[in-house]
N, C-alpha and C positions, 0 to 999 in steps of 0.2 A: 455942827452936824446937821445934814439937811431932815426935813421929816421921814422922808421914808427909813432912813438909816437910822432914827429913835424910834423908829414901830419896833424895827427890827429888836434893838438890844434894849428894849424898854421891858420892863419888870413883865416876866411870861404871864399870859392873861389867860382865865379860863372859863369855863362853860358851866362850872360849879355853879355859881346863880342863875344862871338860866336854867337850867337842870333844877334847881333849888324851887323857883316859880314854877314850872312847869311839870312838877312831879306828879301831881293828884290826873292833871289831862294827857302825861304821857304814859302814865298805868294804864289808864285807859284807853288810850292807843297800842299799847302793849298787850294788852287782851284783846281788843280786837284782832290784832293782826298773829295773837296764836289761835284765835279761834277762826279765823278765814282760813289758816295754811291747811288747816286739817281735809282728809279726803278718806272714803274707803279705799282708797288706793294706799299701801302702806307706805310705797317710797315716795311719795308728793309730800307730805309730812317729815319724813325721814330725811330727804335731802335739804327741804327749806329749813328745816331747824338747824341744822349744820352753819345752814350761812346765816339763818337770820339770829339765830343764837348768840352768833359770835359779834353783834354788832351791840356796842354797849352805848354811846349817847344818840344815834340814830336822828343823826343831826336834820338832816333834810325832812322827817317828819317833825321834829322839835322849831324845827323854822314854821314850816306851816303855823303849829299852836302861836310861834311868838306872835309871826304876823297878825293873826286875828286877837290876840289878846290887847297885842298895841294898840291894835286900830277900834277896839270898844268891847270885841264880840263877849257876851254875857252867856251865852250858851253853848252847847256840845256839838255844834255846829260841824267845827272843823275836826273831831278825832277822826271821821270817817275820813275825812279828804287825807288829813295826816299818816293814815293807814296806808291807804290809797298810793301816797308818795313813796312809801318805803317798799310795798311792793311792787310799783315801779321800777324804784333803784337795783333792788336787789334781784329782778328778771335780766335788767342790762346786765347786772354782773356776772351771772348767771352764763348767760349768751356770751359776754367778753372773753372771758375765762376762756372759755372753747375757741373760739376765736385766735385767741394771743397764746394758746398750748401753757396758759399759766401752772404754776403748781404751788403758791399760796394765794390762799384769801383770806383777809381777816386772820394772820396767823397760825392757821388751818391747814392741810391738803385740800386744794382744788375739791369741788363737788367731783368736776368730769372726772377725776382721777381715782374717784372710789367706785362713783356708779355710772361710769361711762359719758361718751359726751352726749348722744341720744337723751341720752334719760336727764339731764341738767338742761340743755334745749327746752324739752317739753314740759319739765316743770318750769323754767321760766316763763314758758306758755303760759301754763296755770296758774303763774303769779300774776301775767299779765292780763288774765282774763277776772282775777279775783278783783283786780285793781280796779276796771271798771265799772264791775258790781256794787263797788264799795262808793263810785264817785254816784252812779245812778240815786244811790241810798243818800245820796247824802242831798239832794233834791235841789241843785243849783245847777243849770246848763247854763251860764257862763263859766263854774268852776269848770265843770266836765267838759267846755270846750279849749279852759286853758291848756287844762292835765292828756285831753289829747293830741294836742298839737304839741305838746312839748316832749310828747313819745314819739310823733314822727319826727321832727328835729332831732331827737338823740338818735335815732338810726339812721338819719342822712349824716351826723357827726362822724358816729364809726364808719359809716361808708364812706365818707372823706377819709377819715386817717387811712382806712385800710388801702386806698386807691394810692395815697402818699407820703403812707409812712418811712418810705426808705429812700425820701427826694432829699437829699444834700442841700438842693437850693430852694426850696420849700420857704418863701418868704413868709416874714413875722407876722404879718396881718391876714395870711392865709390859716397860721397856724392857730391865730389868736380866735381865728372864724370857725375854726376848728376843737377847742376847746371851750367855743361858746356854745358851742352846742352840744356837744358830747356829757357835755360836766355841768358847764353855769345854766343853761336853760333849765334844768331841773331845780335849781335853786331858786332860780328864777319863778316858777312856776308856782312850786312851792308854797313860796314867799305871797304871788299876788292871789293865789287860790284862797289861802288862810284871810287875806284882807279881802275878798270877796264875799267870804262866808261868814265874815262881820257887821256886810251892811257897811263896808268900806267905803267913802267919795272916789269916784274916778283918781282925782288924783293923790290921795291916798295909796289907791290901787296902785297906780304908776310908782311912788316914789317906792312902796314894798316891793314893787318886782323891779325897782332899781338896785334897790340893797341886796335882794337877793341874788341877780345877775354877778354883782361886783363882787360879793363873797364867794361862788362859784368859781369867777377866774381869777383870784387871790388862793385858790383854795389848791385847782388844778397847778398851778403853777409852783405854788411849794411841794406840791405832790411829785411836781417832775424834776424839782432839783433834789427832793431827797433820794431820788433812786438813785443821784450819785455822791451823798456824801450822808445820807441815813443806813440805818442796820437794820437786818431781817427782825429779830425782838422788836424792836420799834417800829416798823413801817408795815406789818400783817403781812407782808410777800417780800420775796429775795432783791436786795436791794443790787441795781445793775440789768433787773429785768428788762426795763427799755430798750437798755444799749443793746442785750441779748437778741433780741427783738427786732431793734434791728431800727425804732421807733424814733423819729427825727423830732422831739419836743423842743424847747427854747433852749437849753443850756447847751446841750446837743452843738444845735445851730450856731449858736452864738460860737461857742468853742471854735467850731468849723471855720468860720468868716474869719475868726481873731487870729490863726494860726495857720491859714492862708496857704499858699503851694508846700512848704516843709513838710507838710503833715498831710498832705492830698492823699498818696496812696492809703496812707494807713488808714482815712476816713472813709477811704473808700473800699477798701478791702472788709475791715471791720463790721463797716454798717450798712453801705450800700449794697455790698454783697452779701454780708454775713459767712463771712470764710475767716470766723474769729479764732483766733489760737490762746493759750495759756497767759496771761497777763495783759490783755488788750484791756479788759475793763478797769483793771488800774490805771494802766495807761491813759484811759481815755478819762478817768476823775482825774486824774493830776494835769490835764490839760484844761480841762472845763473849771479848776480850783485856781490855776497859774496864771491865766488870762480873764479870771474876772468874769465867765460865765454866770459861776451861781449868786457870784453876791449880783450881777444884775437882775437876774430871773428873780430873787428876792426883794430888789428892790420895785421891778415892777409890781409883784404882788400886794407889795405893802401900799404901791400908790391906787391900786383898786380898791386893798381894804378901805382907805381912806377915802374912795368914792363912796364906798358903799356905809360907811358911817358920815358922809356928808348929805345922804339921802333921808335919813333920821330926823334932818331939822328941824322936819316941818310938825313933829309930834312933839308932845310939851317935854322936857327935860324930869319936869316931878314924875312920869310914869316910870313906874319902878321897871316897866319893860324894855325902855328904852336905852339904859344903859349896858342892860343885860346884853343884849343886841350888840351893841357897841361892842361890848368885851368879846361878844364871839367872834369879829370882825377881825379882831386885835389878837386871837386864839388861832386864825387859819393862816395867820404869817408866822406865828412862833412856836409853831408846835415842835418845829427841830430844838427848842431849846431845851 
């Protein structure tokens, strides 16, 4: 059995210790970030709690804490910045949602679907504008020039997908350019922000927004092969959204190339048009399950987690952080299990 294919069926790993380490500075990121959401305005509070409610390991701020704990940080440095990233995230989702006409989040009804898409727009505004306040707070303009750059990179992402979401021949390395931004630069960022805010070494710095990057598209990529073989209870949203959508991710693709002219119209009617009928999303899992789509898509994710726990090296093994790390790396491939 090659390694990627033992990440995969290797005993399910989880986030519990890192969760465990990081309790007492993710309280405290969790206070911060119910005390920013608040506004006299009473639906900026009403609608953020909705989504940010529903977010229980708030993984992308819990990276920020790891990184800076690895890398030395002795103080409260990073909650602001870790604050900071989650109201990042949760503006894009915010904005996506509307975007992609979703109607789960997080398990949920869609924000835009109770209180319009207007009103989920402009509070992810507010999210976005709290986020920076929080990075100014936090007194580090290399952090706050990571955290901004890596929010113009996530809206050049979705304006990539949205320009190409419904290309059939959408090559891998376009897609993969596409999901690096969209998804893993915020992991990315994350990642080297928290080791910044440590009094990190450059290449310190670099190797955390290595791990970070490589968890990201580990991360994205089981995310797009569970829309065709996860379940609404488990995935926070209807599983088959993509294809609904209309959205050309890797298993998609892969499907498509493997199954070649037989299956042309149907790919194209389906996705490129979206003139979907009764049983096409079936159809279209049991092509992308027959030809070895998802266990590829799987397999690539595992060989990024595997990047991104080979970025770990250069910290000593006795930091009880670093294995923490490790197993989350080990959690973004197996979570369908």
């Amino acid at each position: 059995m090659d390694a990627a294919s033992a990440a995969i069926v290797a005993k399910p790993a989880s986030v519990d210790g890192l969760l465990d380490l990081a309790s007492r500075d993710m309280a405290g990121v969790d206070a911060l970030i119910r005390d920013r959401m608040q506004s006299e305005v009473p639906v900026i509070p009403a609608l953020a709690e909705h989504l940010i409610g529903g977010s229980a390991k708030r993984l992308r701020p819990l990276l920020t804490i790891a990184a800076a704990r690895l890398a030395g940080a002795k103080d409260d440095a990073c909650l602001r910045l870790a604050a900071s990233v989650e109201f990042i995230h949760t503006a894009t989702l915010l904005h996506d949602d509307v975007v992609d006409s979703s109607e789960l989040r997080r398990g949920k009804v869609a924000a835009h679907l109770i209180w319009g898409a207007p009103a989920s727009v402009l509070v992810g505004d507010f999210l976005f504008a709290r986020s920076f306040e929080l990075m100014v707070e936090a007194g580090s303009m290399q952090a706050l020039e990571i955290l901004a750059r890596a929010s113009r990179v996530i809206a050049e992402g979705e304006v990539m997908q949205l320009t190409r979401s419904h290309d059939l021949n959408l090559p891998q390395d376009l897609y993969l350019e596409i999901i690096g931004a969209k998804t893993a630069e915020l992991f990315a960022a994350a990642a080297e922000a928290g080791a910044v805010s440590a009094g990190a070494t450059p290449e310190q710095q670099k190797n955390l927004r290595r791990f970070g990057k490589n968890l990201g598209l580990a991360f994205q990529l089981v995310d797009d092969a569970l829309d065709y073989s996860g379940e609404a209870g488990t995935l926070g949203k209807n599983a088959g959204d993509d294809f609904r959508e209309g959205k050309a991710t890797l298993p998609l693709l892969l499907a498509i190339a493997r199954t070649g002219p037989s299956e042309k119209a149907f790919w194209d009617r389906a996705v490129a048009r979206r003139e979907q009928e009764e049983g096409d999303f079936e159809k279209a899992r049991r092509l992308i399950a027959e030809t070895g789509a998802e266990t590829a898509t799987l397999e690539l994710a595992a060989r990024y987690a595997d990047d991104a726990k080979a970025a770990l090296a250069a910290f000593s093994s006795s930091n009880s952080w670093r294995p923490a790390m490790e197993e989350l790396a080990d959690f973004a491939v197996q979570r369908k299990m």
